[in-house]
C-alpha positions in Angstrom: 0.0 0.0 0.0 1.5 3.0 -1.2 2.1 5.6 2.1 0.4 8.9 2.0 2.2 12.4 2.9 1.2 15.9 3.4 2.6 18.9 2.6 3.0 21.3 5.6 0.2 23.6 4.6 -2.0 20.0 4.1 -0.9 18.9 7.8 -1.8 22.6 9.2 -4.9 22.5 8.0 -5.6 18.7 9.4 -4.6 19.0 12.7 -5.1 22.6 13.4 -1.0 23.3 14.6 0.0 26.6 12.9 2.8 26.1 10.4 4.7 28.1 12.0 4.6 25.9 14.9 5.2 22.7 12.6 8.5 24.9 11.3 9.8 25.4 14.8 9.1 22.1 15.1 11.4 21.0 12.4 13.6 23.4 13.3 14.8 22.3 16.6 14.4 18.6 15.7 12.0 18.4 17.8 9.5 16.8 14.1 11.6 16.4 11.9 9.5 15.4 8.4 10.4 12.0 7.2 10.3 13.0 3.4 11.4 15.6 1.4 10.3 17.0 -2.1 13.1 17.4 -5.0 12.4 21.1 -4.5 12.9 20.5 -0.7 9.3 20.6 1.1 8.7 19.3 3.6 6.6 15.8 3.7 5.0 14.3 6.7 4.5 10.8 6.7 2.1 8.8 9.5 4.9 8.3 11.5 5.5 12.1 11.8 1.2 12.3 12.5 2.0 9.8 15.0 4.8 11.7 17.0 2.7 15.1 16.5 0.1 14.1 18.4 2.2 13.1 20.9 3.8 16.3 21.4 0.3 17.7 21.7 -0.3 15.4 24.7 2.7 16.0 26.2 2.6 20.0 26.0 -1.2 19.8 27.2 -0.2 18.0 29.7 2.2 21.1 30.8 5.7 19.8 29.6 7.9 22.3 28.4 9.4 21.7 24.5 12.4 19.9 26.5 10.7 18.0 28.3 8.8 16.3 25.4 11.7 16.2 23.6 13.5 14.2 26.4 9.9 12.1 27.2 10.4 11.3 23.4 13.7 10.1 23.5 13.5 7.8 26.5 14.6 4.2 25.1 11.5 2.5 27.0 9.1 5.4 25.5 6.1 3.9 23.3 3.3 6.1 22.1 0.7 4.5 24.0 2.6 5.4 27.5 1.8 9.6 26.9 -2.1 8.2 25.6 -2.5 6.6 28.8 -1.1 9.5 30.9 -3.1 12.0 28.9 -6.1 9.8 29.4 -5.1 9.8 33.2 -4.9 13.5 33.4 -8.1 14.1 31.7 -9.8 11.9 34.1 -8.0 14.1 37.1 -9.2 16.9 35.5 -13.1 15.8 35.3 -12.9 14.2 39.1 -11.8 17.5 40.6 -14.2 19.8 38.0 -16.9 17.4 38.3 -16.9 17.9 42.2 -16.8 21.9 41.4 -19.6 21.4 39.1 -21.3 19.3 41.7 -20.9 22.1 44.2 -21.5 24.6 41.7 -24.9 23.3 40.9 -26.0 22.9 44.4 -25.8 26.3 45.3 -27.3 27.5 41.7 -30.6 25.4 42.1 -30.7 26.6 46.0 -30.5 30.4 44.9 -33.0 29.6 42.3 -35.5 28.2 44.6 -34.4 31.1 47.1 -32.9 29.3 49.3 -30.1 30.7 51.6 -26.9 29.4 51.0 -24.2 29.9 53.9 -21.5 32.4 53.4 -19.1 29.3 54.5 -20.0 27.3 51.6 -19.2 30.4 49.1 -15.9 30.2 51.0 -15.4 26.6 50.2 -16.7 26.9 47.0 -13.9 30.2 46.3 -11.1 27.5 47.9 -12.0 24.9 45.3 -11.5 26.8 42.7 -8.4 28.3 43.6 -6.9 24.6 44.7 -7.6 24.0 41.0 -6.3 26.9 39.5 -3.1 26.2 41.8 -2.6 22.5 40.8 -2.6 23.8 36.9 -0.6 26.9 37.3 2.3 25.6 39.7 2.4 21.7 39.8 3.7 19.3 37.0 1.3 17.0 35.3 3.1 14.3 37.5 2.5 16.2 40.8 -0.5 17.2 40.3 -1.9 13.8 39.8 -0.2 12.5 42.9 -1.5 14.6 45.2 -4.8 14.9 43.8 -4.9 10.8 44.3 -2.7 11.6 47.9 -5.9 14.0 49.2 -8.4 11.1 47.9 -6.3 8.2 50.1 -5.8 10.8 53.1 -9.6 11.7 52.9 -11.3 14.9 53.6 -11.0 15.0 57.6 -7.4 15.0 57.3 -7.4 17.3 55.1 -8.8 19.2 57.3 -7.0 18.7 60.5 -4.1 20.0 58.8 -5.2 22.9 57.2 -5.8 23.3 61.6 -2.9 22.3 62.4 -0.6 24.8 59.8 -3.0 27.5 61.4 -1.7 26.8 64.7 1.8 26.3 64.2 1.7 29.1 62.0 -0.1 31.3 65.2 3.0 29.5 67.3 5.4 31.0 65.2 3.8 34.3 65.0 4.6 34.7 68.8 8.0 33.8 69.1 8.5 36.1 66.5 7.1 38.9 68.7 8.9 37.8 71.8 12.0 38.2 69.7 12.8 34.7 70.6 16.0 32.9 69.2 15.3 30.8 65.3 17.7 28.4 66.8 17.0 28.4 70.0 15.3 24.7 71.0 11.5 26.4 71.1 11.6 27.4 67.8 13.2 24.5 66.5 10.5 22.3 67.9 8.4 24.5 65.5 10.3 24.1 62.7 10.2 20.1 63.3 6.2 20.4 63.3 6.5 23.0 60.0 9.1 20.4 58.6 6.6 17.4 59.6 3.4 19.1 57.7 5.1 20.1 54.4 6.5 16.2 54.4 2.8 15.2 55.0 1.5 17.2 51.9 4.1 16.3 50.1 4.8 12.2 50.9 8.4 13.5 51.2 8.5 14.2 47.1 11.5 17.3 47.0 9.8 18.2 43.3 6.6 19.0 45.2 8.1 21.0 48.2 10.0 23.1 45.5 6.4 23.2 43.8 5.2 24.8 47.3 7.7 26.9 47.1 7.1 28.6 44.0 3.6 29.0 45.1 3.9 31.1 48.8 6.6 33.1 46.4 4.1 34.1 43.7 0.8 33.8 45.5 0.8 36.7 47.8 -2.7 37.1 48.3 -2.6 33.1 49.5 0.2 34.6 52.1 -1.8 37.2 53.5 -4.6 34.8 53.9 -2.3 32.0 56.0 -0.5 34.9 57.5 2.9 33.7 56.2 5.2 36.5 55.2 8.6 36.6 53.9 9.5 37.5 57.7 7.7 34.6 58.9 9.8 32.2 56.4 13.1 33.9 57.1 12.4 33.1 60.8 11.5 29.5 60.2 14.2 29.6 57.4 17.1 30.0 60.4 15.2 27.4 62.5 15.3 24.6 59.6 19.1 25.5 59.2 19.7 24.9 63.0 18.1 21.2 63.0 19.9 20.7 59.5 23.0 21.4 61.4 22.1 19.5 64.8 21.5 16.1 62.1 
């Protein structure tokens, strides 16, 4: 059976990628066309179809062109690997919106029939939806997908008990800070132990996660005026963690 190409314009138009992105493609190797014209245009064969929709997964999924490139290159990587983790993701993605939706609707049909609805479930309701834009905006595909399965196996009271517990270590902290107490000293290191303990428990001890955390008290400081936690706050804490690191 003879194979069938397409012209990069022909591809464009198939798939909906830009030429211009199919160019940069070929340009940093990242699709390479498998055929060539005499005059030199570029051919895409289904091979190249193949490996384009992979890339689309894979950037979708919130890789950066590197990382697809290096997913790509992996010697165990088979196509149907980033189908099943897009699949995955997807599902992620419906479980959590679904439950917004869920929530969503509740309070829609309750305004509707004019019934009150609690100013703590609009609270909740404004938490879920910044949880999710969180996960998206600062998590990888991977990380997001283990804690979103993490918070289901922990279950929802505790959850809860530590979002308690960070308010009252973080209320702890707060007043050895005003006391002008030592970081190193042994009370404040017993609070960094409990601070060190809870990111550990978010986290399952994953270092890519904590450096996702990170990233999100650095950039979120609206999320920081709501815990409380200020740069002062973490430069305190900061020296504390040093101290025990140093104590090990």
């Amino acid at each position: 059976m003879q194979e069938t190409f397409w012209k990069v314009g022909d591809l464009a138009d198939r798939t909906g990628v830009s030429i211009r992105s199919l160019h940069y493609y070929d340009e940093i190797g990242l699709l390479e066309p498998s055929h060539r014209t005499g005059s030199g245009h570029r051919l895409y064969g289904a091979d190249d179809v193949v490996r384009l929709q992979q890339i689309k997964s894979l950037r979708q999924l919130g890789f950066s062109l590197e990382e697809v490139r290096k997913v790509l290159a992996r010697p165990e990587y088979a196509p149907i690997d980033v189908i099943q983790m897009h699949i995955g993701r997807l599902g992620e993605r419906i479980d959590v919106q679904q439950k917004l939706r869920t929530r969503l609707t509740a309070i829609h049909d309750r305004l509707a029939s004019k019934d009150r609805v609690s100013v703590e479930e609009f609270m909740e309701t404004i938490k879920e939806i910044g949880r999710i834009e969180q996960l998206e905006k600062y998590y990888t595909p991977e990380q997001t997908a283990y804690l979103t399965e993490r918070r289901q196996t922990l279950g929802d009271d505790a959850v809860r008990q530590g979002e308690a517990d960070w308010k009252t270590l973080i209320a702890e902290v707060k007043i050895e800070m005003n006391r002008g107490t030592d970081p190193t000293s042994g009370t404040v290191k017993e609070l960094a132990k409990r601070w060190q303990a809870l990111i550990q428990a978010f986290s399952g001890g994953d270092m890519g996660i904590e450096k996702s955390v990170a990233r999100v008290w650095k950039h979120e400081p609206e999320l920081r005026t709501q815990t409380g936690i200020d740069s002062d706050m973490f430069g305190f804490i900061g020296k504390a963690l040093t101290a025990l690191k140093v104590d090990e």
